[in-house]
N, C-alpha and C positions, 0 to 999 in steps of 0.2 A: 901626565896620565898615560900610562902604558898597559899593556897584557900581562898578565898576572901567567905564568906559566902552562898552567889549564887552561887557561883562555885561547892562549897561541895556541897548543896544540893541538885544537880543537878547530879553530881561524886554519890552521895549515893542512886540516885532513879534510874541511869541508873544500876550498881552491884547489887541492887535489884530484878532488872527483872531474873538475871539469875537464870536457871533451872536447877539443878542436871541433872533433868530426860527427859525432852523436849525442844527438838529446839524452840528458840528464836529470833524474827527479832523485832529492834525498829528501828527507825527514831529520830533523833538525831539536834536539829536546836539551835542554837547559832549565835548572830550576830557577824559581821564582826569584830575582835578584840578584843573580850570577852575572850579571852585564849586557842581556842577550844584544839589547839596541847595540853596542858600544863594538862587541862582537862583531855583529851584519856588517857594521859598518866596516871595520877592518879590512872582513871578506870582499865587500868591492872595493877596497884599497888594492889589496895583493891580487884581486884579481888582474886591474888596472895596470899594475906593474909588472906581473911576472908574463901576460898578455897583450903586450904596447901596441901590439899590431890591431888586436881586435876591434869592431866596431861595436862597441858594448852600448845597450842603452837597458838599466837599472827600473825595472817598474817594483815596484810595493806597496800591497793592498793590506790595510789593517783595518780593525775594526772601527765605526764611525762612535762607538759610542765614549762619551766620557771624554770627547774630543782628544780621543789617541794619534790619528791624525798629523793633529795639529803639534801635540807634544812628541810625537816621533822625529818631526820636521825638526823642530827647536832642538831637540837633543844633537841631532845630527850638527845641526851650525854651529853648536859649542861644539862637538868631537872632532871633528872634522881641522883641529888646529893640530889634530895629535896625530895624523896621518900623513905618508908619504905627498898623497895629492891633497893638498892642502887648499886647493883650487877649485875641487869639484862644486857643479852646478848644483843645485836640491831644490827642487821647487814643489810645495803641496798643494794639490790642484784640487779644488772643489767643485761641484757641478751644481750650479742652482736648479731649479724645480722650472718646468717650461712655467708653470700659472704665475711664481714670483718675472719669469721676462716678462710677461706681458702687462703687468705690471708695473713693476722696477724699471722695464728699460724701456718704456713706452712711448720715450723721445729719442729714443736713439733704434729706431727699427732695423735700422743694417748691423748693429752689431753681431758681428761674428765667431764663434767658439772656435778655439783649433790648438790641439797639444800635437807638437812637431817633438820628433825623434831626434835627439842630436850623441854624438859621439860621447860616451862616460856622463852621460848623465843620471839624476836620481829624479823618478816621480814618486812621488807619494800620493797613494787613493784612500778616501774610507769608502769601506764595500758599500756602501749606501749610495754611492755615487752613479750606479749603475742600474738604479732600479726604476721603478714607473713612475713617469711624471718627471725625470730628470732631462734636462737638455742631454748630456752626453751620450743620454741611448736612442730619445726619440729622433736626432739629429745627427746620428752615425759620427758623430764622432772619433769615438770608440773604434770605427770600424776603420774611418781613414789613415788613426796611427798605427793599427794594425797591418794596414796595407803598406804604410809606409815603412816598416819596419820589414816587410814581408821584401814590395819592390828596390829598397838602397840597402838589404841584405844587412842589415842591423841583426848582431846576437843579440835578442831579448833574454837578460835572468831576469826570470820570474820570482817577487820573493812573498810569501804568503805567510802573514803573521797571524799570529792563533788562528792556524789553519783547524785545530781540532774544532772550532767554534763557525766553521763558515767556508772552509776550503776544501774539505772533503764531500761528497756530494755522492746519493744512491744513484745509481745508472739507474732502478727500477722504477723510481721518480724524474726517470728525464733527466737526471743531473750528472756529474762528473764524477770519474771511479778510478782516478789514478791511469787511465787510458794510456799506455804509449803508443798504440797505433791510431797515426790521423786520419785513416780510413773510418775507426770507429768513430775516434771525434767528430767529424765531419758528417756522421749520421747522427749525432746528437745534436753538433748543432742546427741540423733541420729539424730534430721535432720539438727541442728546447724553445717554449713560449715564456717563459720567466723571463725578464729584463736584464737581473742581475746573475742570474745563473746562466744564459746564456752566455754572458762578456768573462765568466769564471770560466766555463770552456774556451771562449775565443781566445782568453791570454794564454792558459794552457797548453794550447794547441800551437801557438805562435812563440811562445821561448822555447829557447834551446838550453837554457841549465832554468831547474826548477828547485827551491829552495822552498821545504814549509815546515816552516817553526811552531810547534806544536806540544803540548802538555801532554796529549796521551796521543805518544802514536801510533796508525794503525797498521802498520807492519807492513805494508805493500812495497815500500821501497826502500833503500838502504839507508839504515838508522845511525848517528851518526849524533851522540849522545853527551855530556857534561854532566857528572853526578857531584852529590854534596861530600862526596869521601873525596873527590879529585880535588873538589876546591881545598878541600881540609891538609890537601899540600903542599899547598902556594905558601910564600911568606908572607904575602899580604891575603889575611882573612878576608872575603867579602861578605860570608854572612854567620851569625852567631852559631853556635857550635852545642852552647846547652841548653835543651829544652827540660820545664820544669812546670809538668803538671797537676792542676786543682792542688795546690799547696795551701795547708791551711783548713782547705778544706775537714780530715780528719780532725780536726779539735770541735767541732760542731757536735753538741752532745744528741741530739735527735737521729736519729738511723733514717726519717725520712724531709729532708728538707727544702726547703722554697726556694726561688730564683732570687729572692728580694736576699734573702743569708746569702747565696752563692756571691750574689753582685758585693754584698757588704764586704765579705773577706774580700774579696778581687780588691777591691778599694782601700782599704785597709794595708793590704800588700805593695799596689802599685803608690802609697804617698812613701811607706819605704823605700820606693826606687827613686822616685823623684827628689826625695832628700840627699840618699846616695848619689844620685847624678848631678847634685849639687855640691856634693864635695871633693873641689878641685884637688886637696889634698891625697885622696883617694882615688879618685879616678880622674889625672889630669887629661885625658882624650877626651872625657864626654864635657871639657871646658864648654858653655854657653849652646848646649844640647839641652833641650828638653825633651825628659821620654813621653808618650803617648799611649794610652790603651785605646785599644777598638773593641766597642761594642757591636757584630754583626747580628745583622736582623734579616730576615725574609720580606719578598715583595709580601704586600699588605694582599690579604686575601678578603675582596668586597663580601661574603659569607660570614669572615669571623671578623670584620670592622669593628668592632664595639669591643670585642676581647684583644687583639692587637694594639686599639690605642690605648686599653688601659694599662695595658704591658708596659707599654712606651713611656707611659708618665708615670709607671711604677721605679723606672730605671731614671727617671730624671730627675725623683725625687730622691731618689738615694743619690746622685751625684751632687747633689746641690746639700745636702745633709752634711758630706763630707766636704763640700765646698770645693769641688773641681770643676773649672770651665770646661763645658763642652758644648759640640758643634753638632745638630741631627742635621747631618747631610743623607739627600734621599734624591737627589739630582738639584738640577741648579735651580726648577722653580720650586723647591723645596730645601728649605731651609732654615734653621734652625737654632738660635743659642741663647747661651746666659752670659755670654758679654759682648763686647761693642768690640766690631774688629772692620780692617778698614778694604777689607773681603775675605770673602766667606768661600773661595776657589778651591778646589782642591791641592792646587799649587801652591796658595798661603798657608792654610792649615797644615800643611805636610814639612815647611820649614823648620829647620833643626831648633830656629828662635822665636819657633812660634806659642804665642801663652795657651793653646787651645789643650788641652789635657787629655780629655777624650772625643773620640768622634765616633758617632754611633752612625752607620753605613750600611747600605741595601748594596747585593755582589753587582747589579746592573750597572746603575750609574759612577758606581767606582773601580769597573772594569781597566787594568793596566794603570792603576795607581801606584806610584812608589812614594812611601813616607818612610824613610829608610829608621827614622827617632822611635817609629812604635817599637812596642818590647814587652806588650801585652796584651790578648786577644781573649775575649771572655763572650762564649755564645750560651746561651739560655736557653732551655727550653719553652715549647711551645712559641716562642721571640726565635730563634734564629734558628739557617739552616740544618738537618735533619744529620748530615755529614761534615766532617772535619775534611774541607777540599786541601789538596797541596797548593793550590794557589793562595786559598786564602790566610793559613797559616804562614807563609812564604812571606806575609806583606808583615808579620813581626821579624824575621829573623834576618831581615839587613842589617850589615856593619854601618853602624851611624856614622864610622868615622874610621873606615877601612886603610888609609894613608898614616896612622899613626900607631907603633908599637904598645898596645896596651901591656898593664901588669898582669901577671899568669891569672891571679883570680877577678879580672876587673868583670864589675857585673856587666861590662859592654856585651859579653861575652855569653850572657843571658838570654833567652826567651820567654815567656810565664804565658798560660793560655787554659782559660778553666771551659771544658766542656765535657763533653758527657760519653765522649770519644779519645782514645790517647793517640800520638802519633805516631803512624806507622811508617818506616822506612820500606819501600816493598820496590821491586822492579817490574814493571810492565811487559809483559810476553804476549807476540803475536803468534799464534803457529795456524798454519793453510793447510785446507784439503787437497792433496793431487787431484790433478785434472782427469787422471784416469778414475778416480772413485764418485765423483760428483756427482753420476748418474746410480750409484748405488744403492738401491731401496730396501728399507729395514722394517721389521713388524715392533712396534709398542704395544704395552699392552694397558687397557684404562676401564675403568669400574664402571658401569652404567647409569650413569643418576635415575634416568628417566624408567628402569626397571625397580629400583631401591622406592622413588616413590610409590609405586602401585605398590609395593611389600607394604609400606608404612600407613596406607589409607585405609585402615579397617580400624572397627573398634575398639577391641581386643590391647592392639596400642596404645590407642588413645588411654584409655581404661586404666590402662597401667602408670602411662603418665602420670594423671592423676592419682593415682596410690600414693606416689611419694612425696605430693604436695601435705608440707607439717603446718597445719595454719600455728601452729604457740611458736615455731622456729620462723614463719612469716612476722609474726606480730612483734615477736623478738628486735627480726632485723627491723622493722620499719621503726621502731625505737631507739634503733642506733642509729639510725639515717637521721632522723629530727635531731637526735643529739647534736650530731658531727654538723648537721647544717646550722645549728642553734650557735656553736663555739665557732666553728670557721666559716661561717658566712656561704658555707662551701656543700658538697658532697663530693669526695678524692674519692677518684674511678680506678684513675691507674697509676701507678707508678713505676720509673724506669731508673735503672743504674744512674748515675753520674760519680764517678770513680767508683770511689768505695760507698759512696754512700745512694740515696735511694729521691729522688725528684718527683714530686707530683705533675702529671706527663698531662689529663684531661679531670677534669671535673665538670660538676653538675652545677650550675647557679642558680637557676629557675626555670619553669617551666618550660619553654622552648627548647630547652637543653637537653631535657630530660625525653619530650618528644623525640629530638632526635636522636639522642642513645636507644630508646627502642627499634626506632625505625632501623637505625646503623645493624642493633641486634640480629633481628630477624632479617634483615637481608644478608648479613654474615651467615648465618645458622639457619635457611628456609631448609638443606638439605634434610633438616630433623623436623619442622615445623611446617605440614601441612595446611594450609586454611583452616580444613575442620578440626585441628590441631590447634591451632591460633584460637577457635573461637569456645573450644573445648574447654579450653584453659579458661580464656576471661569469663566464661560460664562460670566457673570452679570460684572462681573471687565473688561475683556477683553474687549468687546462690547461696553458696556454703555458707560464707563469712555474715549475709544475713541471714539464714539460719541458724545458724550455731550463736548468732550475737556477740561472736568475743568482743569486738566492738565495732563499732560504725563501720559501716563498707563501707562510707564515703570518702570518711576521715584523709583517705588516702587514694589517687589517680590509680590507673590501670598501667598508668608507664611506668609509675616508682613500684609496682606490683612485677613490673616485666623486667624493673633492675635489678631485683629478687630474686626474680628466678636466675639471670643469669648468671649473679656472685654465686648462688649457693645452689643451683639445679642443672645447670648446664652438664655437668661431669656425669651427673646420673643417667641423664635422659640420654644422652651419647651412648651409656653403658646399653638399655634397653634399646637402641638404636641397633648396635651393631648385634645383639643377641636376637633381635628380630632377623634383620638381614642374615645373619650367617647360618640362623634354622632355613630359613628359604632356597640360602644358596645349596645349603646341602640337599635339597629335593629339588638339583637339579635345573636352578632356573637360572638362566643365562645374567652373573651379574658381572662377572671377570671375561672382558673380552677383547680380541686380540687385533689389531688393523695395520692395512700393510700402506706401503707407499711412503715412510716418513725418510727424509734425507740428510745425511750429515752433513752439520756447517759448516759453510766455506770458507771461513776466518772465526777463530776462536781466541779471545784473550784473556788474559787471566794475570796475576799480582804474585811474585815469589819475594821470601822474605832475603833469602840467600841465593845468590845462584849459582855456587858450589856444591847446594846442598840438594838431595833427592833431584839430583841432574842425572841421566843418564845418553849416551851417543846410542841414537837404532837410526843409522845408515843403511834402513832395508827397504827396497821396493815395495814392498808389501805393508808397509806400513801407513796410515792414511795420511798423516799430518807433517809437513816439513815445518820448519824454524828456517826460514827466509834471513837470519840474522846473521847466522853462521857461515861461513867461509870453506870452500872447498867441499868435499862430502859428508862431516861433519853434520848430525840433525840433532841437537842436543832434545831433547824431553824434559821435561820437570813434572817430577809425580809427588803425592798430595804426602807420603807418608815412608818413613821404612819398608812398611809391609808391604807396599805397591815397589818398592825399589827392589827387595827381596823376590817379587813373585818374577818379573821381566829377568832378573840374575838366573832363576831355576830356570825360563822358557831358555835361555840365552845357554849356557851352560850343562843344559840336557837336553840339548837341539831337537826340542819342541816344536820350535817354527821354522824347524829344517825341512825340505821336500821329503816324502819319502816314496815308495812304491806303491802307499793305499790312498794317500790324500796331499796335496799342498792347499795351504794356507791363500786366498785370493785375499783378505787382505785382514788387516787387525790394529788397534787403536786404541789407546786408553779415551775413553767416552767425556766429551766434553758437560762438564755438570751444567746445565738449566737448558742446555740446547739441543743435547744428544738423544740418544735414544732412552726411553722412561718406561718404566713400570709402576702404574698406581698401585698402592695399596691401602688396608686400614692400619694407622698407629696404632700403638696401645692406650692411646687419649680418644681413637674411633673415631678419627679425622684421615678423612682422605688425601695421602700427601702422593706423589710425584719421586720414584727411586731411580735415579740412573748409574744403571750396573758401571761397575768401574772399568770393565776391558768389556769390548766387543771383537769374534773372531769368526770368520765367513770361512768354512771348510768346502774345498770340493772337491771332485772327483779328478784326479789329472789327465785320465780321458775322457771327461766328459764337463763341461765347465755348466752345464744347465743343472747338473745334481748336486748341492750345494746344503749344507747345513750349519745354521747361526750359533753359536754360541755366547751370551750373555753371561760373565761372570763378575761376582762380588766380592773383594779381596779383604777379609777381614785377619785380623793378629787373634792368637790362641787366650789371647788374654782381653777377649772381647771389654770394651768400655760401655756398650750400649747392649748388652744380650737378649733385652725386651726387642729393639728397635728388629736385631736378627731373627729372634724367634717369629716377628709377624711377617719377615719379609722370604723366612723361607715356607710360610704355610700361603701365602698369596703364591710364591710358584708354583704350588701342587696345585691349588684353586685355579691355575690358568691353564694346568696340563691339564687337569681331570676334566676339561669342555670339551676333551677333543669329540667328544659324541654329540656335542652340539656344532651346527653349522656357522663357526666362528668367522673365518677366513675369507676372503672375498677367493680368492687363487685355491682355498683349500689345499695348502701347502702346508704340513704338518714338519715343519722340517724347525726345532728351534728347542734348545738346550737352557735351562734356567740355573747356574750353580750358584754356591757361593761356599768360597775354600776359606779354611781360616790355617794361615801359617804358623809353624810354632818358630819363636824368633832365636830361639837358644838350641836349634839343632838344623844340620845344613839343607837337609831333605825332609820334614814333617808336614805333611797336608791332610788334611783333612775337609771330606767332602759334602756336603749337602745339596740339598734341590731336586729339580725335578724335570723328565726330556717327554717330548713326543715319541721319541726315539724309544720303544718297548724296551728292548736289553739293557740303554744304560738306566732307565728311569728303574728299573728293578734291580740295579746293581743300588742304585740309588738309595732305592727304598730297602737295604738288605742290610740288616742288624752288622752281620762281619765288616761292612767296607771300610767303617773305623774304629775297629777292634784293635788291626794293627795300623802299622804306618805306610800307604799307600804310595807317598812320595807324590812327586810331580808325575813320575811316568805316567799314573793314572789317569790323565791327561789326554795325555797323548791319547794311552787307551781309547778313553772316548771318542777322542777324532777320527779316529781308524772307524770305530763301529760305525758314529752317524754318517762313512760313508757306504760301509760295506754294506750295511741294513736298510739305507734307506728304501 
């Protein structure tokens, strides 16, 4: 067993970081099955060797669950033949519970704990080992190897495994934030009362190379990465190569279908594979391999008990239909099958020769499983989780049998995974605030609820509400509703994509259920539905419907009456909603308002498909956000779009954000979506959403840095996709400028520019401008029928900048 070529090169860039003379942290990512253990291990081999002199002592904290632990340890004694130091010590140290000594060792009262530091050795911790009630914290333990390591000057590496899961820690909560200086450490570890959070700073603080292996990292130190394209160039595959999803699916002739169809085909599919990987002819590598599907499921939610288990034995009836053994593993005192096996371990069941077929798994308890034979992963809805994790997918696409040259098409080479999600390849990006913008304060701007209500509490509304209530389109629907509960046992509320086709996501069963779709309703939608709105309404049912006698009021609850309105009256009464609100707004009453103080965030991450692609380098001071990833001066960006890559070329290329004689730029920044700076408005559905402009740019005075003017811009292509979305979002800007006569402003600083450009993509200079300024001159350049008559360009821009500072 050796290093597959990405492996090494990977093994020799991480030993390169180390520093004789300074503490070291990197970030450490590898996909799910790439070798990570096999890997570590290596790295304190060559550590060892290319450092003879060192006094090295190896700590490693993994997670306690799913006894990782234990199987990191085991892994190491089998790898450990395949390295230079074929010698090294490993030992996994567990910490009992002080209540189990007194106890358990209740005749042995001098027994004594003590982990001693010795030259190249390996400990192994699970992070559990450090918490309340454990000997090794209440009994300093912890502290003395620490000291020891501190006083016989032992280099402690630190190695933290799924550090994303337990190694990263909020300073704001007391906890640990990537600190290199032991000055700060050392003030955390005095306010740090947690047990196990504590001893996470104390190791920290006491290596000298820090290693944390992690799924998503979070950018703070230097990243240091193994991707699925590197391995795809080694000669030995380690993990499959084609992914192949909801196949089969398409031949299902109903456009909306159930999980019990979903599961059938999945089944269906996977006995074809098993047959296949039965034909030694065919595929001589998967000789005496059995494949495996995985059914994942969600922790059980005590609330939806009743509807989860009958999920569960809806799925194990259909296994058993098709006659596949399987295993409901859900931790160890939960267990589960349809045949007799001589353990139920996750270490048996994962065997290449093992007869279990499928195993249905909760992500807790089978945290750091490897069953390298699965090759089929099938999540269901409402039964499993809500996203397709890289971890979890990761646990199909092992090479079962990575050591032997398959045939070009061998299905080894497969993966099959039916969800409701496909899989994405996407790179993870950290980019940071400069230190000098942190203190930077920005205005947003957000819609009043608690003014829209007082619009909304009068009659008049009400009044109208009721208008549109159709009792023969009520008695209609509640016709279909009895039907649809009469044939499917059922009433389907929602439905959600799964591929191409359409999955029933919640439904109605009986009365409880239906209770709570109301309740869910109206606490979703209170912003339209007043109390005396609420009771207006079930008036209208009570009343009318016995009046009118179409038939029984009773016939039918007031919830399945409130399910009614929401399929078929929600859209309306929104309409009358925002037609109220926007006559009141326009007589002037404060509903669009403006508040200052909000800050940009200090680490922002985000998913690119390509990262060649909408990259650009802004090596500018004035720019807020660095890429910590990049090397030398180098700040790459990744923006969302062409059109965003086009506008930064025009700033860049008609030195826009060059100094000039009337104003320099203090700083500017493509706006981080869900964190940055926002603008409510209404959609054209009359729901209040959250817009965050795509650039943010701080103008000021270059003699005078207190005169200062914002600019918020929205970068749209001439060949708008959404021109409804634009139209409301450039009438919410004038709605925000036109307050200026009301007392918006805590500062009453009128200083902020609302645009939104749409570039044309097939000519090098075409802009065209919209929105609305504080700023009198440009908001009446704004508002002036010529401005896109012709083509204004970028300079227009500029323009602006110039003005909001000459006028301010």
């Amino acid at each position: 067993m050796q290093l597959t070529n990405s492996q090494n090169k990977v093994v020799e860039k991480i030993v390169s970081k180390y520093d004789i003379e300074n503490k070291k942290i990197i970030e450490f990512q590898a996909p799910t099955g790439s070798g990570k253990t096999f890997m570590i291990l290596n790295v304190i081999d060559k550590l060892i060797q290319q450092n003879p002199h060192e006094k090295f002592c190896f700590v490693i904290i993994t997670l306690s669950a799913a006894k990782l632990p234990k199987q990191m340890h085991f892994n190491f004694l089998e790898y450990k033949q395949y390295l230079i130091n074929k010698d090294l010590e490993i030992e996994h140290i567990t910490s009992p519970s002080s209540s189990d000594k007194s106890k358990k060792f209740n005749k042995d009262k001098d027994r004594h704990y003590q982990i001693l530091a010795k030259q190249n050795k390996i400990l192994i911790f699970g992070n559990q080992s450090f918490g309340q009630k454990r000997i090794f914290s209440e009994e300093g333990i912890i502290d003395s190897f620490l000291s020891q390591i501190e006083n016989e000057e032992f280099k402690l590496v630190y190695i933290r495994d799924e550090a994303h899961l337990g190694g990263e820690i909020d300073e704001k909560k007391i906890k640990f934030l990537d600190l290199d200086s032991n000055a700060n450490i050392d003030k955390l570890l005095a306010k740090t009362k947690d047990a196990s959070v504590h001893y996470e700073v104390a190791f920290q603080k006491n290596a000298h190379f820090i290693i944390k292996m992690t799924a998503t990292p979070k950018g703070h130190n230097e990243l240091i990465s193994l991707t699925e394209n590197d391995l795809k160039e080694d000669d030995i595959l380690l993990l499959k190569k084609n992914g192949i999803y909801n196949e089969k699916l398409d031949e299902i002739q109903e456009e909306t279908i159930t999980n019990k169809q979903i599961l059938e085909v999945a089944c269906k599919k996977f006995k074809f594979i098993k047959d296949r990987y039965a034909d030694v002819d065919k595929e001589p590598t998967l000789k005496n391999i059995n494949p495996a599907m995985l059914i994942q499921v969600n922790n059980k939610d005590a609330s939806n008990k009743e509807i989860f288990d009958a999920n569960i034995n809806e799925i194990l009836e259909v296994l058993k239909a098709h006659n596949l053994n399987y295993v409901k593993y859900f931790g160890e005192d939960d267990i589960d099958s349809n045949i007799r096996l001589n353990s139920y371990s996750l270490n048996a069941i994962s065997k290449n020769s093992s007869d279990v077929d499928v195993v249905i798994f909760k992500l807790g308890p089978a945290t750091g499983w490897n069953i390298p034979r699965a090759c089929m992963l099938v999540q269901l809805r409402n039964v499993s989780s809500a996203s397709l994790s890289i971890q979890t997918l990761g646990r199909i696409k092992r090479n079962p049998n990575p050591n032997e040259e398959a045939k070009q098409n061998s299905i080894s080479f497969n993966y099959y995974y039916y969800s409701n999600v496909s899989e994405t390849r996407k790179n993870h990006i950290n980019i940071f605030l400069k230190d000098q913008y942190k203190n930077e304060t920005f205005k947003v701007g957000y819609i009043d609820k608690q003014e829209i209500q007082k619009m909304i509490q009068n009659e008049n509304y009400v009044n109208e509400l009721i208008r549109t209530l159709d009792i023969n389109l009520i008695k209609d629907e509640y016709e279909k509703y009895k039907n649809e509960y009469q044939k499917y046992g059922y009433i389907p509320i929602y439905t959600e994509h799964f591929g191409k086709k359409k999955v029933v996501t919640d439904k109605i069963s009986n009365s409880i259920d239906l209770e709570i779709f109301k309740e869910n309703f109206l606490s979703k939608n209170k912003m339209y539905f007043s109390s005396g709105t609420i009771q207006a309404i079930e008036n209208f049912k009570y009343n009318d419907f016995k009046r009118q006698n179409t038939f029984g009021y009773d016939d039918f609850s007031i919830n399945l009456f409130w399910l009614i309105i929401a399929k078929n009256y929600l859209s309306q009464i929104k309409d009358i909603f925002y037609t109220k609100v926007n006559k009141e707004t326009n007589s002037n009453k404060a509903v669009y308002k403006i508040k200052t103080n909000h800050l940009l965030p200090e680490r922002t991450d985000f998913f690119v498909d390509d990262l060649r692609k909408h990259m650009i380098n802004l090596p500018f001071n004035e720019y807020a956000y660095l890429n910590k990833n990049e090397e030398g001066l180098a700040n790459n960006q990744y923006f969302d779009s062409a059109t965003e890559e086009k506008f930064i070329s025009l700033l860049k290329d008609y030195e826009v954000i060059e100094l000039t004689d009337e104003y320099k730029i203090k700083v500017w920044t493509k706006n981080p979506v869900f964190q940055g700076i926002f603008l409510e408005y209404f959609n054209s559905d009359n729901e209040i959403l959250k817009a965050y402009p795509d650039f943010i740019f701080r103008i000021i005075d270059k003699n005078d840095e207190k005169k200062y003017h914002d600019f918020y811009i929205e970068i749209k292509s001439l060949e708008d996709i959404d021109e409804k979305k634009t139209k409301m979002l450039i009438k919410s800007y004038k709605r925000y400028i036109n307050k200026k006569e009301i007392n918006l402003f805590e500062d009453n600083n009128f200083n902020i520019t609302l645009l939104l450009l749409k570039l044309n993509k097939n000519k090098t200079n075409d802009v065209q401008y919209y929105g609305a300024s504080f700023n009198e001159e440009i908001n009446n350049i704004l508002n002036s029928i010529e401005l896109n008559a012709k083509n204004s360009g970028i300079g227009k821009l500029k323009d602006f900048f110039k003005l909001s500072i000459l006028n301010n």
